[in-house]
Each structure stands twice: as C-alpha cells, then as structure tokens.
C-alpha positions as a printed Julia matrix, in Angstrom:
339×3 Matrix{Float64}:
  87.27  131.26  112.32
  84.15  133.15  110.69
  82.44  131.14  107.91
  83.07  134.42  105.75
  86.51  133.37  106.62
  86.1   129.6   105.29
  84.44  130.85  102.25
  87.24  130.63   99.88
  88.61  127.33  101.43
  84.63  125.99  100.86
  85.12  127.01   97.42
  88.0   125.17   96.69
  86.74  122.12   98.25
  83.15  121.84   95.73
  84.88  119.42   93.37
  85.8   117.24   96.74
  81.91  117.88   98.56
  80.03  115.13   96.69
  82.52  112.32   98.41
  83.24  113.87  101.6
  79.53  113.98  102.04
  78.77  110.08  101.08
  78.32  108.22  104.33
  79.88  105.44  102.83
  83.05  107.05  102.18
  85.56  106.9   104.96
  88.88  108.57  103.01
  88.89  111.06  100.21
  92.8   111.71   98.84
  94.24  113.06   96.25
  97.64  111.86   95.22
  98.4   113.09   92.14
  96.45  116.25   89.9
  93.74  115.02   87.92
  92.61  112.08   90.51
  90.45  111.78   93.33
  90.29  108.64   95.52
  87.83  107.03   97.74
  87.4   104.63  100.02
  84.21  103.04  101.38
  83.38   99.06  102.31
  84.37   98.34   99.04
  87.89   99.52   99.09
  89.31  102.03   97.04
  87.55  103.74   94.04
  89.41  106.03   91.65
  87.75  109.44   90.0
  88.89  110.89   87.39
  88.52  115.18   88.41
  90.64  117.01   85.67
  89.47  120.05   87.65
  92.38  118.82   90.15
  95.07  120.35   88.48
  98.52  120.94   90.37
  97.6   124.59   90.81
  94.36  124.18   92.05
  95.84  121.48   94.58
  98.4   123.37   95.74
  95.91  126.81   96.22
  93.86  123.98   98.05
  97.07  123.24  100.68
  97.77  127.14  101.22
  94.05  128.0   101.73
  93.87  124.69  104.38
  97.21  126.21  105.8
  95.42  129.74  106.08
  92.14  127.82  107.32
  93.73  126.68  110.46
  96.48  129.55  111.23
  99.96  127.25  110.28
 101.81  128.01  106.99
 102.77  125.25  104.61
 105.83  126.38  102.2
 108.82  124.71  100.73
 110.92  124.78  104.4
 107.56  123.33  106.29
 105.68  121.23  103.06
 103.51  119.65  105.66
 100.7   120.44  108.06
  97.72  118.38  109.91
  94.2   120.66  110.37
  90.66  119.82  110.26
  88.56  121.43  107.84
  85.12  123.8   108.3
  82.89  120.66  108.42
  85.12  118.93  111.03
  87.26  116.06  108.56
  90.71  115.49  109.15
  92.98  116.62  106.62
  97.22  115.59  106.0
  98.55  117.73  103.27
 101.68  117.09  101.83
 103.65  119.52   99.2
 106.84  119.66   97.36
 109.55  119.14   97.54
 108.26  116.41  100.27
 106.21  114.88   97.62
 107.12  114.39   93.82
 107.84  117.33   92.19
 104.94  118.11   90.1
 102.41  116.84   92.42
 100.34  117.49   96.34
  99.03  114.75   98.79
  95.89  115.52  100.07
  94.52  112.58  102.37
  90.69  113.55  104.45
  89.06  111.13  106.6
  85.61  111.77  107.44
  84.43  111.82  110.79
  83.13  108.55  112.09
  78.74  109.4   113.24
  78.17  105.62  112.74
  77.21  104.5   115.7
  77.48  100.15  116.04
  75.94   97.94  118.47
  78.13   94.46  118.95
  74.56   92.87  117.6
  75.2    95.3   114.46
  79.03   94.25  114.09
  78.0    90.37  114.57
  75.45   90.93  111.32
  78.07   92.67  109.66
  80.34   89.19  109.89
  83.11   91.13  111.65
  83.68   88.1   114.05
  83.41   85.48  111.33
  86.99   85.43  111.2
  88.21   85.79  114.54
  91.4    83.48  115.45
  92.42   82.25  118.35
  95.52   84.05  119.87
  98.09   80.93  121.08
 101.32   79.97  121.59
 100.43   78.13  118.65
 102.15   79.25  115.34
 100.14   80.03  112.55
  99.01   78.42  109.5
 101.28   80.58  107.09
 104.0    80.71  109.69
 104.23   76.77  109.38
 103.8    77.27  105.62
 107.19   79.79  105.21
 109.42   77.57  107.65
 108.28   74.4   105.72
 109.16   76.76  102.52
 112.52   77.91  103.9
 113.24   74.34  104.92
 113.03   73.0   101.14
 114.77   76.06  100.27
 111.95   77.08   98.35
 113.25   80.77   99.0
 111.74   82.54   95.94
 108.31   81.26   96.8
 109.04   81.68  100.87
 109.94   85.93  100.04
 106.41   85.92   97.73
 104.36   84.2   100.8
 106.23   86.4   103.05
 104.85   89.51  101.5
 101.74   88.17  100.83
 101.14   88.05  104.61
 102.54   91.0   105.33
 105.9    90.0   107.36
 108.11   92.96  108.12
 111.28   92.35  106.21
 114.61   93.88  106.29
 116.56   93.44  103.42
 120.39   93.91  104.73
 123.65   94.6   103.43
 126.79   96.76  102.32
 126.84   99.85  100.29
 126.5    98.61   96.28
 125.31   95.04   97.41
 121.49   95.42   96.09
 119.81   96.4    98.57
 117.26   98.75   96.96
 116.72   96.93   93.51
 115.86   93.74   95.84
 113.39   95.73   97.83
 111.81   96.64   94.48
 111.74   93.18   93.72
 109.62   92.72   96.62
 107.52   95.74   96.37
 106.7    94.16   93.08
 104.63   91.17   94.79
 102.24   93.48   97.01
  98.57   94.0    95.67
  98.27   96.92   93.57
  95.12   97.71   95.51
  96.88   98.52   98.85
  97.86  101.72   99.74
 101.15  102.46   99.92
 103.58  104.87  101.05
 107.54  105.17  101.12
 109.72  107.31  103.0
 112.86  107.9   101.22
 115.87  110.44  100.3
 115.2   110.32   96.91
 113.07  108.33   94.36
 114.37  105.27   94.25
 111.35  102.97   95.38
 109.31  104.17   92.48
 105.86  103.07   93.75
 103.9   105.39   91.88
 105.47  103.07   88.14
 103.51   99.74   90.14
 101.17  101.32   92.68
  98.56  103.97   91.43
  97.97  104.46   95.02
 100.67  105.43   96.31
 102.7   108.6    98.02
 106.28  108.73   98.37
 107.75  111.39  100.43
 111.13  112.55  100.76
 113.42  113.63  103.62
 116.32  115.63  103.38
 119.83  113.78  103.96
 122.06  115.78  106.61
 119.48  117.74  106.43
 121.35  120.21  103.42
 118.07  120.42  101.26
 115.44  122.8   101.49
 112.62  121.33  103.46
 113.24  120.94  107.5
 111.82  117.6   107.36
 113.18  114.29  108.65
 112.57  110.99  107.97
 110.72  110.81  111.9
 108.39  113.71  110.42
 107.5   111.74  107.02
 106.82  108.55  109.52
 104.84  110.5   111.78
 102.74  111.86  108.37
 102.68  108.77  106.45
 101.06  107.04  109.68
  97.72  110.3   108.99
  97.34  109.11  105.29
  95.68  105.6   105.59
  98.41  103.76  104.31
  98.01   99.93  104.32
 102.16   99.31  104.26
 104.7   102.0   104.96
 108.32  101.49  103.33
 111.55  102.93  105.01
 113.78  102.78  102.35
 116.56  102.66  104.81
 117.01  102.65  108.74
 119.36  105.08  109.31
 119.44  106.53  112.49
 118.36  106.01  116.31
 115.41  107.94  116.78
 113.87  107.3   113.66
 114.33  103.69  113.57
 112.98  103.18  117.24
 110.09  105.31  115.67
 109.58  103.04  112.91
 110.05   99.95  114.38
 107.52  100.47  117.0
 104.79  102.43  115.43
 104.69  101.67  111.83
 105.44   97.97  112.54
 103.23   97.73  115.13
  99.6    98.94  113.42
 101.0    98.45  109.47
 102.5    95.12  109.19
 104.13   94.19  105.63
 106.48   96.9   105.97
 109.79   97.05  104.15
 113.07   98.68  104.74
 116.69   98.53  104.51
 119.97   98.43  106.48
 123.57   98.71  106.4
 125.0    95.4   107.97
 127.44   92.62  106.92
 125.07   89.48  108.39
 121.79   88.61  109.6
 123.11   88.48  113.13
 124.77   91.94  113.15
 121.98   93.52  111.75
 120.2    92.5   114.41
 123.09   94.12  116.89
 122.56   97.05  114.8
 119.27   97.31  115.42
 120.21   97.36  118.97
 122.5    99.79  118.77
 120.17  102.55  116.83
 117.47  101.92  119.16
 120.11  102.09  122.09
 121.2   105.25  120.84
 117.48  106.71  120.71
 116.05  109.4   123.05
 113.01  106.68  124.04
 115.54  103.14  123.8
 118.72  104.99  125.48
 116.59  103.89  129.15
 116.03  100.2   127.82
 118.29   97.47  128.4
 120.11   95.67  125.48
 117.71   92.51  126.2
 115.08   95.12  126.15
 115.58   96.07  122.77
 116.18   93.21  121.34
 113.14   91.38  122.66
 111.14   94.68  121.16
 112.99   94.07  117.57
 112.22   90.3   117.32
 108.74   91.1   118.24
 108.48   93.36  115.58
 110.96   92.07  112.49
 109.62   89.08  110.94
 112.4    88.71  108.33
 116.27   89.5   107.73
 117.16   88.86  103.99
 121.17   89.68  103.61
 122.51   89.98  100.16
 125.48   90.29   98.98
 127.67   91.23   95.85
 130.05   88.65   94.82
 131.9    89.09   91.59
 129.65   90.31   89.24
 126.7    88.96   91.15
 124.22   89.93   94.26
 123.32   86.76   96.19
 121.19   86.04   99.02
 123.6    84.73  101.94
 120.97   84.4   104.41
 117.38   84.79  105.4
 116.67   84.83  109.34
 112.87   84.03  110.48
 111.82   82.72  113.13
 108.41   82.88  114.67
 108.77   80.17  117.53
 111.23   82.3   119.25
 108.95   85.04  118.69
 106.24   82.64  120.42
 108.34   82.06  123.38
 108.89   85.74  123.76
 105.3    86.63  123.57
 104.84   83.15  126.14
C-alpha cells in the first residue's frame, strides 16, 4: 500500500507514536477508551490518553482493517495485520469484547540484537534450574499442604505458581463463583485474559489489565466467532494467564489444553463432570473426539492431559451448600511420565 494510502491510519496512530517508538517498550495495548498500556523491563505502565475515546478506537480498528485489505465488523470483530512501520497489531471489537469498549494489543518489532555475553550481564541465567526427575520445591510444598489438609492455603500456593487447575462439577454446583474465588489470588499486575460466553469471570472488577472476550454459544449470536478463534487471539495479546471459563467441546479443548497450557501456565477453566476421575475420562473423550486427538490413542491422550493439568478441584452442592469433594494433584506421576 502507498504511504498516501497509510496516511489516515498514521494519523490515527499520533497519540500511540511516542510508545511504539521507545526502544524500551515491547507492547503498547489499549484495553479499554481512555488508557494506554506499556510494557518495557519494568513491566507494565499505565497512561492515562483521554484522546482514546471508544470512537476514536474503534475508527482506529476499521482504518487497521482497511490498512491491510480484511474487514473487521460485528460478524468478523477480529483481525491480525501489521501496521506501516512493521508492529504487529491484534484488534479486537464488539460484541467480542465488552460492549462499550476495543482491544488493541501492538508488539514492536524485536532490532535488539543479544550476544550470550550480553544475556549473562543481564542475569538471565542467574536463575536457571536444573530440569530432574526431581520434584520441585513448591511441588513438595502443595503435597505437604494437601497432606495436612491445609486446602485453602494449598489452592492460594497453587495459583501462586501458576498450576493449571480445573475446577469440576455439575450444572448449579459452583463452578464459576469458585473460579472467581481463585482468580481473586492472581497478581493484579499480570495480564489476563478470559474466554467466555458471557461475563461471568469479571476480570476487568479485579484486573485493570485485563480483556475478556466472548464467543457465541451454538453459535446463534451475531459474531462467527468460536471459542478456538478467541484462544487462537488471546494467545497474540501478551497475556500472562488465559482463562477458559469452560471446556466445552473437542476441538477447542485439545486447542487449549495444548497451546495455552503449554506456553501460559496458571491457567483456569471449568468442566462438566461428577468426579475427579471422570473428568479426567472426559478430558479424554473431548480430545478423542477432536480433529488433531481423533488419531491418538486413549493412553495418548491421557498422558498429554496429565502433562498438562496440574490440578482437578470437584465441588459439589449439597443441601444448601457447595463443598469441595476432592482435589487431584499429582506431580510424581507427572515425573514418571516425563521419565
């Protein structure tokens, strides 16, 4: 494209220039009008742009749709492109997003060049651990917890050090208002995002940065987007944890399982499922019933989902109450596995 033809898309993106051309930035977003956000070695820094107003950010999307020939509309609210000055963009409109706002997430492109001499001065090997068949330090830690039945303070540990957890149960046992529970205890400085039918998670109420996006069940509503599509964004927009809010089908949970859980640990999701155990045969079943598992054996699959769930929390409703009936972890027999 002619830069006569970038002009107005330049325009737009003045009020974004100053970060996206700080070589210590790595990530400019924009999650919500009125809000920019960086990151650099620090972590993440937070500008206040009133400029950013819905309208402008959503003139922003349509010009980056026009920018790179795709079209970005309520049936197709998301696109990937690279702007005129070569950064990555992931936009994300309504009604994938929360109504009311646009999800904007640039990386710029990496010209740092590092010598291993440069990375050793930098301290990136100062914490370098030995990979065993040795558990580790908070492994031992959570099954000394879950021993003394210390289960409260095993879950908070658990999140802390980013476990993937599946919180399982029946319809109306709790499933969702325990996973808030939990979403509660991670760092409000990650970044987070959620994939969910509709706003249940709430992270933007604990997380300021934080995207939810939003598939369509059956798909009846208006956007053609599935909860594999939201994965396959939410994976472009620097997220430190991604949250399923629930495993649903085959293709999307052998998705999940093995990219989000592989490169974002700390993840989150639910399931339908009456025990630990079956949950686990569920598991094998959606993945079994996948495009990518349906080749796999059953031993397969499950070796693949032990490597990659750390935790199975069942709850149930009882009476009037919700109770935790079981919590499965096991990292030894995710040692042997790995042996």
């Amino acid at each position: 494209m002619t830069p006569s033809k970038a002009a107005p898309l330049l325009e737009y993106l003045k009020p974004l220039r100053s970060y996206l051309d700080d070589p210590n930035v790595t990530e400019v977003c924009i999650n919500s009008p009125g809000q920019i956000l960086t990151e650099g070695r620090e972590g993440w820094n937070f500008h206040e742009a009133p400029g950013m107003t819905f309208e402008r950010c959503t003139q922003l999307a349509k010009l980056i749709a026009t920018f790179s020939q795709q079209s970005i509309d309520q049936q197709n609210p998301i696109i990937s492109a690279t702007l005129p000055q070569g950064e990555r963009v992931q936009v994300v409109i309504p009604p994938a997003v929360r109504p009311g706002t646009v999800s904007l997430t640039i990386r710029r492109p990496a010209n740092v060049i590092m010598t291993l001499d440069d990375y050793e001065k930098a301290g990136a090997f100062e914490n370098v651990k030995d990979t065993t068949s040795d558990i580790m330090e908070h492994e031992e830690t959570l099954l000394e917890l879950k021993k003394q039945r210390r289960f409260k303070e095993f879950l908070g540990l658990a999140v802390k050090e980013k476990q993937n957890i599946i919180v399982s149960g029946s319809t109306g046992s709790g499933k969702t208002t325990l996973m808030r529970s939990l979403l509660g205890l991670v760092p409000t400085d990650e970044r987070l995002l959620s994939i969910e039918n509709v706003d249940e998670l709430k992270l933007h109420e604990s997380h300021p940065n934080s995207v939810s996006l939003f598939y369509s069940a059956g798909g009846q509503g208006v956007a053609n987007v599935t909860q594999q599509h939201l994965i396959e964004s939410a994976l472009r927009m620097k997220p430190d944890r991604v949250f399923l809010a629930e495993l649903i089908r085959g293709d999307e949970a052998f998705y999940y399982l093995r990219n989000v859980n592989s490169g974002h640990p700390g993840s989150i999701t639910s399931m339908h499922a009456n025990n630990a155990r079956l949950a686990i045969e569920q598991l094998v079943l959606f993945l079994k019933e996948s495009a990518s598992g349906s080749t796999m054996s059953r031993e397969d699959i499950k070796q693949l989902i032990f490597m990659c769930v750390d935790v199975i929390v069942q709850i149930k409703k009882i009476g009037r109450k919700r109770i935790v009936t079981e919590i499965y972890y096991d990292p030894l027999f995710k040692r042997q596995l790995m042996a």
